[in-house]
C-alpha positions in Angstrom: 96.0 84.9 120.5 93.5 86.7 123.0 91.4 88.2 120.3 89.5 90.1 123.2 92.5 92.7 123.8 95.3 93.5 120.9 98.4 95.7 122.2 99.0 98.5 120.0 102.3 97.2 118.6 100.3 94.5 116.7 97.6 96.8 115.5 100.3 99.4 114.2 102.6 96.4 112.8 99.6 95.4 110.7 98.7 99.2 109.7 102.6 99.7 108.8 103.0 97.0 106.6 99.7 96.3 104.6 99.5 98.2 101.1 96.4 96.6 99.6 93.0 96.0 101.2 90.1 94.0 99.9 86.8 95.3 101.5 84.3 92.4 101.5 80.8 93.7 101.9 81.2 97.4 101.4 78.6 99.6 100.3 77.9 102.5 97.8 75.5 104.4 99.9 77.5 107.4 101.3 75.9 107.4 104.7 77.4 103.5 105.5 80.3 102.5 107.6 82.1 100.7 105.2 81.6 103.6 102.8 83.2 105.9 105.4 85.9 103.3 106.2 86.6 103.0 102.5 87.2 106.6 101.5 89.0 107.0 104.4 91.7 104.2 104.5 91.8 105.4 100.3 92.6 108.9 101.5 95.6 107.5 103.8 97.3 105.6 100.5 96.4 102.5 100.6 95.6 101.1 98.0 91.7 99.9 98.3 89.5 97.0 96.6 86.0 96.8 96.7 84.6 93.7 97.0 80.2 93.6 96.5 78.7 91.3 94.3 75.8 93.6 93.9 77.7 96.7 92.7 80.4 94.4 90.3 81.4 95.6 87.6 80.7 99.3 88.8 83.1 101.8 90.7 83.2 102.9 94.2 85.4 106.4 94.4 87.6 105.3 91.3 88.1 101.8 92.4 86.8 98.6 89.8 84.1 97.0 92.4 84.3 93.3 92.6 81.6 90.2 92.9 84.6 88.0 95.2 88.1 87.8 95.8 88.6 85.5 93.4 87.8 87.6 91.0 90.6 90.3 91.9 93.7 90.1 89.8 96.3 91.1 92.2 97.2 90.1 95.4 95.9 91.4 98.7 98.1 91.9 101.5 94.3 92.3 103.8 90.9 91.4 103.5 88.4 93.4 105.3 85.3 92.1 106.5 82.3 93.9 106.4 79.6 91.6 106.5 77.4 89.6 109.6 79.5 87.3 111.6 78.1 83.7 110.3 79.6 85.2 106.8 82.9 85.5 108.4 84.0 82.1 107.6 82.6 81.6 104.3 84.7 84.8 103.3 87.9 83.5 105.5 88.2 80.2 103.3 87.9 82.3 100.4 90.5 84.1 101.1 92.7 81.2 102.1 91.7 79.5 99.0 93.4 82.7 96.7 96.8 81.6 94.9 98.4 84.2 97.5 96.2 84.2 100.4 96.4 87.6 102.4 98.6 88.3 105.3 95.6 89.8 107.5 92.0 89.2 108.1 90.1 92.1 109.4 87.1 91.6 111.1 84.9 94.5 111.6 83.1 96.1 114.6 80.2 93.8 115.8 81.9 91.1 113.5 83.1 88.5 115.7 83.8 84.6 114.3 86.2 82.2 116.5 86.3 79.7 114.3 86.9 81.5 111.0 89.9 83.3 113.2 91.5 80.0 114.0 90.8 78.7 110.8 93.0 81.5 109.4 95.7 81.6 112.4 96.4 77.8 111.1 96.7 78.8 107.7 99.7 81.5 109.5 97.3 84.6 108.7 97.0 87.1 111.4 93.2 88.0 112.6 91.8 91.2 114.0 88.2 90.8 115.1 85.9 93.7 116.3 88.0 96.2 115.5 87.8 99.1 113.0 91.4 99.6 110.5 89.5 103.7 110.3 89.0 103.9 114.0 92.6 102.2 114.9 94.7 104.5 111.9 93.1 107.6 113.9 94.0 106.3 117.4 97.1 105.5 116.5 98.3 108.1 114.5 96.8 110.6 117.2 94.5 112.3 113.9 91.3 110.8 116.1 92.8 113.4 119.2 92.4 116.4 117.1 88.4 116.1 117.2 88.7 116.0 120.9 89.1 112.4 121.7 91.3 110.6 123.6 93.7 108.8 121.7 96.2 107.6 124.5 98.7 108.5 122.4 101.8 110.8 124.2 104.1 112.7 122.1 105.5 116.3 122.4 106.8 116.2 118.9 104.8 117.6 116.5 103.8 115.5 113.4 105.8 116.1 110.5 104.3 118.6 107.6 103.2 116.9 104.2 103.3 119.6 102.5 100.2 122.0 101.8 96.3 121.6 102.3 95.3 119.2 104.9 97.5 117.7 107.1 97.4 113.9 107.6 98.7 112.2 110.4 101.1 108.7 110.2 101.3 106.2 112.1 105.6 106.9 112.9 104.4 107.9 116.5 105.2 105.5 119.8 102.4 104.9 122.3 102.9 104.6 125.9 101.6 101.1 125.2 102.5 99.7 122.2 105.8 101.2 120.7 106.6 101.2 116.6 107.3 98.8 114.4 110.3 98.3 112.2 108.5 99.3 109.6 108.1 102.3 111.0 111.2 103.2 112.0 113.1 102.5 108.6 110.1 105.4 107.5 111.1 107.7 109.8 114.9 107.4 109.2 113.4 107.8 105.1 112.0 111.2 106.3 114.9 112.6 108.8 117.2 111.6 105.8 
């Protein structure tokens, strides 16, 4: 896989069809990526694990913080990394090691490790690298468009209404580039229905 340059099927396919995320490396402190990230993939629905060994045993925004993913007792569909890059492969044969290894690992911006990525691509584990799951729900979904940025996302329909208070975008719409998932469309069909 060109881990340079994902098409937007992939990206959405992943987004679609992950429920659980472990979040290795994320932080407490309020004014952090990964805290931002966090709250904000929380907020979407899924269902978020925190993974820190500093902060184990605590909670981060009503979520049981963890020391490693070993120490999780349920099964993560992807984990998240939020650490250096040299830590990226540590953290990758973790995750392999886990009765029910994930189905996704997430590298984060800046975190870049080729050989942790094809160590997990072996293992049949798809690998996003330098790439935010925040950033990519709000390009995707168009949500990052409303605050004035460019999503290259095209639709004239309007996004369906959730009901009241804040609106929250999904990620049912098609891309010029990229198209939706099956997943996607059986949700759709849920909704029309």
């Amino acid at each position: 896989m060109n881990h340079d340059d994902y098409n937007d099927a992939y990206i959405r396919g992943i987004l679609n069809t992950v429920k659980t995320i472990a979040v290795v490396g994320v932080s407490p402190k309020t004014n952090r990526p990964s805290y931002f990230a966090f709250k904000y993939l929380l907020e979407r629905g899924y269902r978020m694990i925190p993974v820190n060994p500093g902060q184990a045993g605590g909670e981060l925004l009503g979520q049981k913080v963890y020391a490693r993913l070993a120490d999780i007792p349920e099964p993560v569909d992807m984990v998240d990394i939020f650490r250096n890059s040299d830590a990226a492969l540590g953290i990758v044969k973790e995750a392999l090691a886990l009765t029910r290894k994930p189905q996704v690992i997430w590298m984060q911006l800046g975190v870049r490790n080729d050989a942790a990525a094809q160590l997990a691509e072996e293992a049949g584990v798809k690998v996003v690298m330098n790439r935010c799951p925040k950033i990519e729900y709000g390009r995707l979904s168009s949500e990052i468009s409303w605050l004035g940025v460019n999503s290259r996302t095209l639709s004239s329909k309007r996004a369906p209404l959730l009901g009241k208070g804040t609106q929250r975008m999904s990620l049912q719409r098609d891309t010029l580039s990229g198209g939706t998932t099956g997943a996607a469309r059986r949700n759709e069909r849920d909704i029309t229905s």
